[in-house]
C-alpha positions in Angstrom: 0.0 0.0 0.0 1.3 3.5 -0.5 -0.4 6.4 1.7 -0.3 9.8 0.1 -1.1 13.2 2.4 -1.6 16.4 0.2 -1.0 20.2 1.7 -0.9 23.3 0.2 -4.9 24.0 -0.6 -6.4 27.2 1.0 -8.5 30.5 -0.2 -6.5 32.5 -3.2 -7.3 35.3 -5.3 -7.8 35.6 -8.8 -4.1 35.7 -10.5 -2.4 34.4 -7.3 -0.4 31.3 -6.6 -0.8 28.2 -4.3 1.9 25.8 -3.9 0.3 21.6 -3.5 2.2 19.1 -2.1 2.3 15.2 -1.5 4.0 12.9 0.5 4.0 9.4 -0.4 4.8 6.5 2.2 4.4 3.4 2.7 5.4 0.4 -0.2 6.9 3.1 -2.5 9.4 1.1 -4.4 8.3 1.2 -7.7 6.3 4.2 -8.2 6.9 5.6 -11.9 3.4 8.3 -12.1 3.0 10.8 -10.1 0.1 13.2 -10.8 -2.3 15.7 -9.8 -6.3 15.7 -10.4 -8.9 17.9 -9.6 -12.9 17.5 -9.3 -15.0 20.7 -9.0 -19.0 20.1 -7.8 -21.2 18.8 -9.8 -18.0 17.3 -12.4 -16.3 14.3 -13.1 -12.3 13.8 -11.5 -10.1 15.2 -14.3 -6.3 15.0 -14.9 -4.1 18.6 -13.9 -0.7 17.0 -14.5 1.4 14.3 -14.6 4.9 13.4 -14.1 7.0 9.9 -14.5 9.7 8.7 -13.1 12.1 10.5 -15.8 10.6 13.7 -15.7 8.7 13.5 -18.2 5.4 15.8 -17.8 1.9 16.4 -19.4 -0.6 18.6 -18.9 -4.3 19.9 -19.0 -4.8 22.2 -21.6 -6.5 24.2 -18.6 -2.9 23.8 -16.9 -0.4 24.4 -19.4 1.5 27.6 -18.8 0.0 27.9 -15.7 0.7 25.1 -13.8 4.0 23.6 -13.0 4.6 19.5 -11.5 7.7 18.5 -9.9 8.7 15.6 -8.2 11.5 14.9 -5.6 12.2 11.0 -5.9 14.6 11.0 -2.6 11.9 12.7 -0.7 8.9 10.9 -2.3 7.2 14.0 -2.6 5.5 15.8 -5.5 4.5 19.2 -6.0 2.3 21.5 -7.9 3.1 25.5 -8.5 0.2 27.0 -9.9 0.1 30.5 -10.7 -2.3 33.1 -12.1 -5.0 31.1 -10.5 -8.7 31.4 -11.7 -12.4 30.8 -10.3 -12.6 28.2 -12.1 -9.7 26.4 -10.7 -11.5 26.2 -7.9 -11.8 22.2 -7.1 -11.1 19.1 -4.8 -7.1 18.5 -5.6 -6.0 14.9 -5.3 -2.8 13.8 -5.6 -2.2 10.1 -7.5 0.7 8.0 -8.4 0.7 4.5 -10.3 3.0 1.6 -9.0 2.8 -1.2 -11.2 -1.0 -1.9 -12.1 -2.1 0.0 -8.9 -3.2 3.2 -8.3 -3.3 5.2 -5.3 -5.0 8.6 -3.9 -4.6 11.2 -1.5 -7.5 12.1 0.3 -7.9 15.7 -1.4 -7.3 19.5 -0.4 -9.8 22.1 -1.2 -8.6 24.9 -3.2 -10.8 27.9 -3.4 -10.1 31.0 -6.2 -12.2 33.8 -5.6 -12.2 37.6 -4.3 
């Protein structure tokens, strides 16, 4: 099992920035995705970002430019900068990696854009 604990979520402006991050634990030999999704009311879970094992990335077109994923393998930890934030970023964020044929979630943190 791997355990992963997101932070970062709060109450933001229009055009400001929030830092996520998540800490994985657990059985975390193996992991090769690391990711970040977000579900707003009323939608479906959708992909923000991804990142594997050798850095390689994608992202939302929502995200792109926007959004930044990193990854720190020693620490287990991935992150997500996003900047220039809008209302309609506002959403559940989980954090998600894939070891093997398994995946895993965080429990979400709320991140809220308005004025």
């Amino acid at each position: 099992q791997v355990q992963l604990v997101e932070s970062g979520g709060g109450l933001v402006q229009p055009g400001g920035s929030l830092r996520l991050s998540c800490a994985a634990s657990g059985s975390i030999f193996g992991i090769n995705i690391m990711g970040w999704y977000r579900q707003a009311p009323g939608k479906q879970r959708e992909l923000v970002a991804r990142i594997t094992s050798d850095d390689s990335t994608i992202y939302a077109a929502s995200a792109k430019g926007r959004f930044t994923i990193s990854r720190d393998n020693a620490k287990k930890m991935v992150y997500l900068q996003m900047n220039s934030l809008k209302p309609e970023d506002t959403a559940v964020y989980y954090c998600n990696v894939v070891r093997g044929i398994s995946l895993y979630w965080g429990q979400g943190t709320q991140v809220t854009v308005s004025s």
